[in-house]
Every structure is written in structure tokens, then in C-alpha cells.
N, C-alpha and C positions, 0 to 999 in steps of 0.2 A: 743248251748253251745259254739259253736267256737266264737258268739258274746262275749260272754264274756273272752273267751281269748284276743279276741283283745282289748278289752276293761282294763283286765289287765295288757297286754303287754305294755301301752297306758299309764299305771300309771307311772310302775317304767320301763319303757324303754326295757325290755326286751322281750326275742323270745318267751319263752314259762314260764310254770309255773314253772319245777323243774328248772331255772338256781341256784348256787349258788351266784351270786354276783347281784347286781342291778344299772346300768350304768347309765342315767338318767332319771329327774323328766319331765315329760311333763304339760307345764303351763296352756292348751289350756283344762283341764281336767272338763267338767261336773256332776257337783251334780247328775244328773240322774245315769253319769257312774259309780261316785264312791259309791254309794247306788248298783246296781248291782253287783261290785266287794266285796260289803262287803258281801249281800245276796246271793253270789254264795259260801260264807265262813262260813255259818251257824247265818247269825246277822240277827236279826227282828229288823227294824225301826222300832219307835214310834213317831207319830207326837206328835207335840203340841195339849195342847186342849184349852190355851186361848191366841192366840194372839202371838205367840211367832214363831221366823222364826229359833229356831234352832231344830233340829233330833236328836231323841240319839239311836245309834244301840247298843243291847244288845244281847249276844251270853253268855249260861250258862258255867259257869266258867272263863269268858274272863271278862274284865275290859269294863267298858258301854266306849262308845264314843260319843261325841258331835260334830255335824257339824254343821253350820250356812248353812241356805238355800236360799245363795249366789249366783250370778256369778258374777265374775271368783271366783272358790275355790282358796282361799287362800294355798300358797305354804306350810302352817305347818299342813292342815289339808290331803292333799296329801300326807305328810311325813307320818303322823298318819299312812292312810290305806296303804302306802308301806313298813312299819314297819309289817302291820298283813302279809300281802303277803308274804314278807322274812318269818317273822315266821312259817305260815304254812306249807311255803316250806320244811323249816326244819324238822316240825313236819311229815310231810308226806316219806322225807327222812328217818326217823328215824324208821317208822311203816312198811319199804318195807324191 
């Protein structure tokens, strides 16, 4: 588990998972990592089944996501998964 901390730490720049604010974007961020950061959030990938290089992570009652299966991930699809992260955060704040 603490891999994945670091790995989300690694998104959106920060120490741990409850900070409130997110300071910044690391460029350097791999498709591998950010697929664990979504699936340590409740999202199932689904690959493609013909030919197609992009993933869509789906989480019941969240809005599907699509990422290209890229390197380097593109800076707007990092933004995407440090938008759920924030959000979570909240949401977890919220349930304590």
C-alpha cells in the first residue's frame, strides 16, 4: 500500500493522501502509475478490444475516464486523475 502512496504523492505533489490543497503536477508520471492511483480509488480499467490505445477506467456512480496508453502522459490527463484524488480526499474528509 505505501507504493501507492507514493505513487500518489508523485501525481499531485503532495505528502500524503488527506492534505487539502495540491502544490504540484509531476511530468515524469507513468500510465502504469496512474492506473494504480485510479484502481487503488475503486476504478476498473477496461482495455480496448480492437486495436485502440486508449483505457477507460470506470467506478460506479463516477463519470468513465479515458486515457491514451501513452508515454509521457499528457499533462491534462494527470490533471483528470489529480481532480479524483482531490475529490476523494474530500469525500473521505467528509465520512470521518
Amino acid at each position: 500500500m505505501s507504493d501507492i502512496k507514493e505513487i500518489i504523492s508523485k501525481v499531485n505533489g503532495m505528502q500524503g493522501l488527506k492534505e487539502k490543497t495540491i502544490i504540484a503536477l509531476q511530468k515524469d508520471i507513468r500510465f502504469d502509475e496512474l492506473c494504480k492511483v485510479l484502481e487503488s480509488y475503486g476504478y476498473e480499467m477496461k482495455t480496448p478490444k480492437s486495436g485502440s490505445s486508449h483505457c477507460t477506467f470506470r467506478k460506479s456512480g463516477c463519470r468513465p475516464i479515458t486515457i491514451p496508453k501513452h508515454e509521457p502522459i499528457k499533462k491534462v490527463y494527470v490533471e483528470m486523475v489529480k481532480q479524483i484524488v482531490e475529490s476523494e480526499a474530500i469525500n473521505d474528509e467528509n465520512l470521518s
